[in-house]
N, C-alpha and C positions, 0 to 999 in steps of 0.2 A: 437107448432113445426110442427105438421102435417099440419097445414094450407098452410105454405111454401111449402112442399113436391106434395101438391097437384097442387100447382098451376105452380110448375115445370114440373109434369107428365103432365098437359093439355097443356104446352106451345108445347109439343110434335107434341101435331095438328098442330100448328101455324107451325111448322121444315116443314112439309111435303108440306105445298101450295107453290105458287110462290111468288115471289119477296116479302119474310117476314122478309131479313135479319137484316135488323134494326129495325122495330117492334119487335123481340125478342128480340134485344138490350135493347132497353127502356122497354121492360118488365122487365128484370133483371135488370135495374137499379131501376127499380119503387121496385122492391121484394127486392133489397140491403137495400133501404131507411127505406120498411117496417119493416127490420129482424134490422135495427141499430134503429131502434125506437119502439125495445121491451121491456117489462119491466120485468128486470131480476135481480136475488137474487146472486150477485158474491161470494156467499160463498159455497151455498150448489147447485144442481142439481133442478133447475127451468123449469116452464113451460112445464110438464112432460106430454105426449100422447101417450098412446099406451107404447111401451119400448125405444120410443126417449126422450131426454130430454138434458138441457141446463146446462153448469156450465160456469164460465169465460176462461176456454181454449178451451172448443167447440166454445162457441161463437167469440171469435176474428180469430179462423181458420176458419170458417163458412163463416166470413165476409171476410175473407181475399179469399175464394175458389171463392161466389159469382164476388167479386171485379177482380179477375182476368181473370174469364168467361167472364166477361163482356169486360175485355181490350184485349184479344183472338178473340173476333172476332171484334172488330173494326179492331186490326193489319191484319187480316188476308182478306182486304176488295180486295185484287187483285182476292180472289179467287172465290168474289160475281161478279166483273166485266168479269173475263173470262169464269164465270157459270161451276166452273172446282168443279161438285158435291156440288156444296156449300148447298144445302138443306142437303145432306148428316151430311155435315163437321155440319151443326146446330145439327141436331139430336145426330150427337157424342158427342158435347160440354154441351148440355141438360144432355144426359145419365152420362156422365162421373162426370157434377153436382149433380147429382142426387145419386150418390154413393158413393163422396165424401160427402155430406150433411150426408147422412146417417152415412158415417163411423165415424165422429165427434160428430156427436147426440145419437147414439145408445148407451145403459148400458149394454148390455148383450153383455159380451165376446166373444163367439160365431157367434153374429150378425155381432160385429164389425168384425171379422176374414172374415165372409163372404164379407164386402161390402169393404173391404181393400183390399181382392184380386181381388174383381169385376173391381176395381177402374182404374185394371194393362191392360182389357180388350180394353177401347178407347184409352187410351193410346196406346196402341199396335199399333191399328187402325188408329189412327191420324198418328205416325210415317210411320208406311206401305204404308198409302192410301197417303199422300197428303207429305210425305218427297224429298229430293231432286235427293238423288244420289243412286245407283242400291244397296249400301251395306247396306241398309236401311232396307233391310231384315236380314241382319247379326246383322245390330242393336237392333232389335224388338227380333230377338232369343237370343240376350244376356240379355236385358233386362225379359224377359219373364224366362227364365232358373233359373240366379239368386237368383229371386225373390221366383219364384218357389220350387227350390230346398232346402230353408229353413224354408217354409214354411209349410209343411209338420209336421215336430216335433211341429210347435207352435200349428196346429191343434190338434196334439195327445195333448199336453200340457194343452189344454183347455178342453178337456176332460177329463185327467187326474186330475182337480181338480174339475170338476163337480162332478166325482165318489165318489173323498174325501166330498167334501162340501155340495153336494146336492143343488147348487147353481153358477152362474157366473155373478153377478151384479157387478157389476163394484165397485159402492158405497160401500157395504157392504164387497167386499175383506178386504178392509184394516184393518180390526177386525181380520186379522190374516197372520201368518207368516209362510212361507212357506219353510221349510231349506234343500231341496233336490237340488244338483247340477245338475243331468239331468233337473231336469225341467226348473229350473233359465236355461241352457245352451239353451233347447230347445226354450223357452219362447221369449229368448233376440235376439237371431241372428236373427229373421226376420227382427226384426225391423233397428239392427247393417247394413243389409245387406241393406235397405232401405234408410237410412240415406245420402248416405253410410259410413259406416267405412273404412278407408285407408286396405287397402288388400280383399277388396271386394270392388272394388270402381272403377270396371274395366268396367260395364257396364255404366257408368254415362255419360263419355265424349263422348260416342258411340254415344248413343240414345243422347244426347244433338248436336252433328256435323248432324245426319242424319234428325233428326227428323224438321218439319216446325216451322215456327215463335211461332205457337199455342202451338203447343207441347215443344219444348223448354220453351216460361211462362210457361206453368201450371206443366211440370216438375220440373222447380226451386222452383214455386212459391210455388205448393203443395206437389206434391206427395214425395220431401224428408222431407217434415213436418212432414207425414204421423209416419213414425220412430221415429221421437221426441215426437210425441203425445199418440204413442202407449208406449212408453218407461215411459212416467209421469205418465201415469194410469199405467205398470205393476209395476215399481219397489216399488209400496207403498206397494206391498203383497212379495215381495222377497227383503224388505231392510237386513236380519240381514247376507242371502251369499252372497248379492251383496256388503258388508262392504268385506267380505274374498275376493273377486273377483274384486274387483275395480278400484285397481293399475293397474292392465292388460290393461284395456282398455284406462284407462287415457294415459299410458304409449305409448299405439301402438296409439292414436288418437293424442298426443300430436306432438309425434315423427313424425305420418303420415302428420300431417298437416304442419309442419315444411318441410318436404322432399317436398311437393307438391306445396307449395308456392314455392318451387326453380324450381320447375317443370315448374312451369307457366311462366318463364321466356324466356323456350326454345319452348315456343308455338310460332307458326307462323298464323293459325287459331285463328280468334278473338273469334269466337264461343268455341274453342275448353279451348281456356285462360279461360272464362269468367266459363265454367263448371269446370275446376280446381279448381276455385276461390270458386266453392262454396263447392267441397269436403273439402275445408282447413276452410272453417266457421264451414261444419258441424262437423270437429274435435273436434272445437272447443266446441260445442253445446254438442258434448255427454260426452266430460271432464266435462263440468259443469253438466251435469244431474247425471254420477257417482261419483263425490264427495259428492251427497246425504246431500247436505243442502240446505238452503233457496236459499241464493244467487246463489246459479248455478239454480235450478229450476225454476226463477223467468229469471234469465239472459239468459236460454235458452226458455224459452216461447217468450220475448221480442225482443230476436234475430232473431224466426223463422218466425216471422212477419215483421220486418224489413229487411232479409233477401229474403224473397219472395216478397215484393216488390222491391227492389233493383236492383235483380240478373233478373228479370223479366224485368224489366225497361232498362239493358243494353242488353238482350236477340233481346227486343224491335229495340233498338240502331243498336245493327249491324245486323238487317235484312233491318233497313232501309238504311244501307249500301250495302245491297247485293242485294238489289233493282236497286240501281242507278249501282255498279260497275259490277253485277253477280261474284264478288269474295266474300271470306272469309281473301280470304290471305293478311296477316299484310305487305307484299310487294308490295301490289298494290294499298290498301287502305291507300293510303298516304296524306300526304298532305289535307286531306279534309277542312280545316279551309278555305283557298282558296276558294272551292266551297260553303260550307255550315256556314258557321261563324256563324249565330246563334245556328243551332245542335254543334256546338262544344261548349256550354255553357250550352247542358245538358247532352252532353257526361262528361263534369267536373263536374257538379253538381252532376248527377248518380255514377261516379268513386270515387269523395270525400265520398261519403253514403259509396262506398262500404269499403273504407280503413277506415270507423268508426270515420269520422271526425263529430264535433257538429255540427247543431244540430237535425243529423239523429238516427232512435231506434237502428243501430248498436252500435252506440257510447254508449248508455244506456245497452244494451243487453252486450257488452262486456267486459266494464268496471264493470257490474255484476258477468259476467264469469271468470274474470281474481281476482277480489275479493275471489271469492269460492274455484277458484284451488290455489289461496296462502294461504290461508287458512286452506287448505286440507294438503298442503306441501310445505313449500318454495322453494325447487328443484324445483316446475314446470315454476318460474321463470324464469331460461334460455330460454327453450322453448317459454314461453311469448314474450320473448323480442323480439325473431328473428321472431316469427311467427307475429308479429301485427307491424315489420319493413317491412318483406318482401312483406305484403298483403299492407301497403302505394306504397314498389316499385314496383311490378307487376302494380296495378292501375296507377301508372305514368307510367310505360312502355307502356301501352297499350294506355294512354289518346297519350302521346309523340309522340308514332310510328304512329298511326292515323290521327293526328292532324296537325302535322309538317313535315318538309321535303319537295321534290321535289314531285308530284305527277305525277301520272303513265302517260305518256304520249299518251298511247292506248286509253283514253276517250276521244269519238267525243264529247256527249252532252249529260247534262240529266238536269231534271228540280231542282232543292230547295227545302227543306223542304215541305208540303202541311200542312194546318191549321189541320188534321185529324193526323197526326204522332204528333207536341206540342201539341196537346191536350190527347194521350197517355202519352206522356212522364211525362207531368203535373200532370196525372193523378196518377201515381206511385211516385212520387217524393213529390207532396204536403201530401198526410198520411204521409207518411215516416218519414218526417220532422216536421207536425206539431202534430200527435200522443204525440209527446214529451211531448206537455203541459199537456196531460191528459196519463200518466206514472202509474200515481200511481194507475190506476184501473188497471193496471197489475204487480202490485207489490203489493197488498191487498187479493190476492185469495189464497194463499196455508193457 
């Protein structure tokens, strides 16, 4: 594991010279190749250095952070041809790699808290330096605050059982149970808040409308992972108050995602839709992770990786829309079928993934989830119904409004598709869909 970590720290050099924008591209994809053709023990905590080390949920989030780096700055190639800091923009993309890897790989509690909140710093950066519109600053302090502000207690919390235990390895938690509700409370909202949970879910759409193409992926793609990852490792040492605690969140994620999915309806912002779209998944994701059985734990691992490609993939979609129109607005971006007829075959292709149609790892990931919380209680069936109805009709609203109709009669000219935009979109859409065949090494780890 340290091999990789090194060879991201030196790519750093490579940030700093001229015209190295794609050489650091295929360096990360040469280091994707090397980390997917490692040889690893999906049961237990593999290929351990120093205090980093590998299980099967590090590693397909590893792969999936790498994978997105990598499709981050291919998208972001306007900002290598107008020399708008783009050495910069590499160095952020390195660093922000570099603390994600970490945050996935590390066993000590601790470490991980550190490189989890490191992770909030390029992100910031990416939004501030290279965002579009003046409130981009308003967005970065929501984001930032948020984050912040619940973050705090998890630090005391991690503390608090180092004094008890005389230890924070991750592994070795789960030899024990921890039944205090401050600390379950303190422990859990960072992550709740991260995710986000519906009522803390107010920074998401912010930083997703403000933030650049880059930042938008890597927001969808990773950093609400981050929550779901941090939630699979705490809850094995506070399962028996998270049994007393459970309903609560089921209840407000089930309800919230529900609400939200109608929310998305009344978006005119495709950018603004498509971050809704992923608040109402990840309700979905922390109902199955507090129902505390197999199936939700399994169904939300396999969702947070089909959903970060996904939601990254349509993120993709409509900047290449805001390329060609300089809008967002679902009133102007009409009609596109007219101009672009092939992109509107992976605007369908991407919007079918996202309503969990076969044969994408949503449809695996949810059909898991929906498993687990009937299971938990058949009441959460209602909610099912409406919520994985409305997530098909928001994705037709959006593919429809797009797609069809009059187009905005204000566009002089712009050019089609370029072979560098299908080969992003390919690039998120073919794992997606063909992961599927090889499911079950993510359904063999818990």
């Amino acid at each position: 594991m340290m091999k990789f970590l090194f060879m991201m720290f030196f790519l750093i050099f490579l940030c700093l010279k001229k015209n190295m924008f794609w050489l650091v591209q295929m360096l990360l994809m040469m280091m994707m190749f090397l980390f997917m053709n490692m040889n690893i023990n999906f049961n237990l905590f593999s290929n351990l250095s120093y205090m980093i080390g590998c299980d099967i949920i590090s590693y397909g989030l590893i792969l999936l952070s790498i994978w997105i780096c990598i499709l981050m700055i291919m998208a972001s190639e306007n900002l290598y041809k107008m020399k708008f800091f783009d050495n910069f923009f590499l160095l952020n993309v390195i660093f922000l790699l570099i603390m994600l890897y970490l945050t996935f790989s590390v066993m000590n509690l601790f470490m991980f808290y550190l490189f989890f909140e490191g992770s909030l710093i390029p992100t910031l950066m990416l939004i501030i330096g290279w965002g579009y519109q003046p409130e981009r600053i308003q967005a970065g302090l929501y984001l930032l605050f948020y984050t912040l502000f619940v973050s705090l207690p998890l630090l005391l919390g991690i503390f608090f059982i180092f004094i008890e235990k005389n230890f924070i390895m991750m592994y070795f938690l789960k030899f024990f149970n921890l039944d205090l509700i401050l600390l379950y409370m303190s422990m859990i909202m960072a992550f709740l808040v991260k995710m986000p949970m519906y009522f803390v879910h107010l920074w998401l759409p912010k930083a997703h409308v403000e933030a650049p193409v880059s930042g938008s992926m890597i927001l969808a793609g990773i950093m609400l992972k981050l929550g779901g990852y941090g939630l699979l490792r705490i809850l094995i040492f506070l399962q028996e108050i998270n049994l007393k605690f459970n309903y609560l969140w089921i209840v407000i994620s089930l309800v919230g995602s529900f609400y939200i999915s109608l929310k998305c309806f009344c978006q005119v912002d495709i950018k603004s839709l498509i971050a809704y779209s992923s608040v109402s998944h990840m309700g979905l994701i922390i109902g199955g992770l507090m129902s505390m059985n197999y199936w939700g734990f399994i169904g939300s691992y396999i969702l947070m990786l089909g959903h970060g490609l996904c939601s990254s993939g349509m993120f993709c979609l409509a900047n290449i829309n805001y390329e060609r129109l300089h809008s967002r607005s679902l009133l102007i971006n009409k009609g596109l079928m007219s101009f672009m007829p092939s992109m509107s075959l992976w605007w369908f292709l991407l919007l079918s993934s996202n309503m969990a149609a076969p044969p994408s790892m949503n449809l695996m990931g949810e059909i898991s989830l929906i498993n687990s919380l009937i299971s938990w209680s058949w009441l959460t069936m209602i909610m099912l119904i409406f919520i994985s109805f409305f997530s098909a009709g928001y994705s037709l609203y959006l593919y429809c409004y797009s797609q069809h109709g009059k187009y905005y009669l204000g566009i002089y000219s712009f050019y089609i598709g370029v072979s560098r935009e299908y080969l992003i979109l390919m690039l998120h859409w073919l794992p997606l869909n063909i992961l599927v065949m090889k499911i079950d090494y993510g359904m063999i780890w818990f």
